[in-house]
Legacy VTK file of the C-alpha trace (Angstrom):
# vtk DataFile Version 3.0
C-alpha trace
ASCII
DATASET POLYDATA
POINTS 80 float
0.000 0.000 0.000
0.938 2.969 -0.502
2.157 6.184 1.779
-0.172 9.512 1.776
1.644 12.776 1.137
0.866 13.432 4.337
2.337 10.296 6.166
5.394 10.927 4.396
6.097 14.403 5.556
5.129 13.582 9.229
7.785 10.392 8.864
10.090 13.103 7.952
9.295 15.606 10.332
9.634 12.802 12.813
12.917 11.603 11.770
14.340 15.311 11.961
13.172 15.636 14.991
14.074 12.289 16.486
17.943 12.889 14.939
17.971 16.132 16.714
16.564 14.829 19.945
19.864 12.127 19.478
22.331 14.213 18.769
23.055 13.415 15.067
21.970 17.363 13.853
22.631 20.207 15.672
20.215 23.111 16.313
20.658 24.747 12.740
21.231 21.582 10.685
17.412 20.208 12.051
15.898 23.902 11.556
16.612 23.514 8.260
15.447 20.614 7.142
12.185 21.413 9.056
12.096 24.047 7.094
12.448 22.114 3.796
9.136 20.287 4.878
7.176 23.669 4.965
7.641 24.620 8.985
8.176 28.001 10.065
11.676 28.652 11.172
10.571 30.560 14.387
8.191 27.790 15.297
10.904 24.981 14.718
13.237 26.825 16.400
11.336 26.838 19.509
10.121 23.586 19.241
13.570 22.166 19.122
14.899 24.379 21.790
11.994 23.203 24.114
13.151 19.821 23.412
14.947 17.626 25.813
18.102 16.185 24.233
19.682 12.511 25.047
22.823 13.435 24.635
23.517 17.223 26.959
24.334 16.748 30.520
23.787 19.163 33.379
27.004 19.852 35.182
26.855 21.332 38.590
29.237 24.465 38.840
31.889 24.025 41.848
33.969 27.278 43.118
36.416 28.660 41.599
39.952 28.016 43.152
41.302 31.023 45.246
37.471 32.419 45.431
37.033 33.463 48.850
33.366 32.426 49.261
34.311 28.708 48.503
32.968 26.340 51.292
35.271 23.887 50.321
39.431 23.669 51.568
41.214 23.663 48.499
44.295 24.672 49.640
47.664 22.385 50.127
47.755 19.791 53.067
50.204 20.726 56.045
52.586 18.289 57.609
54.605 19.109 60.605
LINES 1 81
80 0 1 2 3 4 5 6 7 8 9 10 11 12 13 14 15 16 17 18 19 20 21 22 23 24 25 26 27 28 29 30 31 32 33 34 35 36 37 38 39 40 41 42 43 44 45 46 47 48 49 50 51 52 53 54 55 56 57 58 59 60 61 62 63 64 65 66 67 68 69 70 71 72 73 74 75 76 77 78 79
């Protein structure tokens, strides 16, 4: 059977999408092929930006060394 116009540009969609979401396009590389499926740049843009990626970490920030409102010793260990 087969494929609607239709199906086939929500398969692609998808897939662009989905690749994004992975990590195998970057931010501009999805946008525009989004955009060669007839979506508005602004709204793609947003869309992907809203979109939780598999591969980005969150990495907690530590103080700086020699920043005088660290909590934590960082300085050389004394032996007598």
């Amino acid at each position: 059977m087969k494929k609607s116009k239709s199906e086939i540009y929500l398969e692609a969609s998808l897939d662009s999408v989905s690749s994004y979401i992975r990590g195998e396009l970057n931010l501009e590389e999805a946008v525009e092929r989004l955009e060669q499926l007839g979506h508005n740049k602004k709204s793609a843009i947003k869309v992907l930006k809203d979109t939780h990626r598999n591969n980005v970490f969150s990495f907690q920030t530590k103080s700086r060394l020699g920043d005088s409102t660290s909590e934590e010793d960082v300085g050389d260990e004394q032996t007598d």
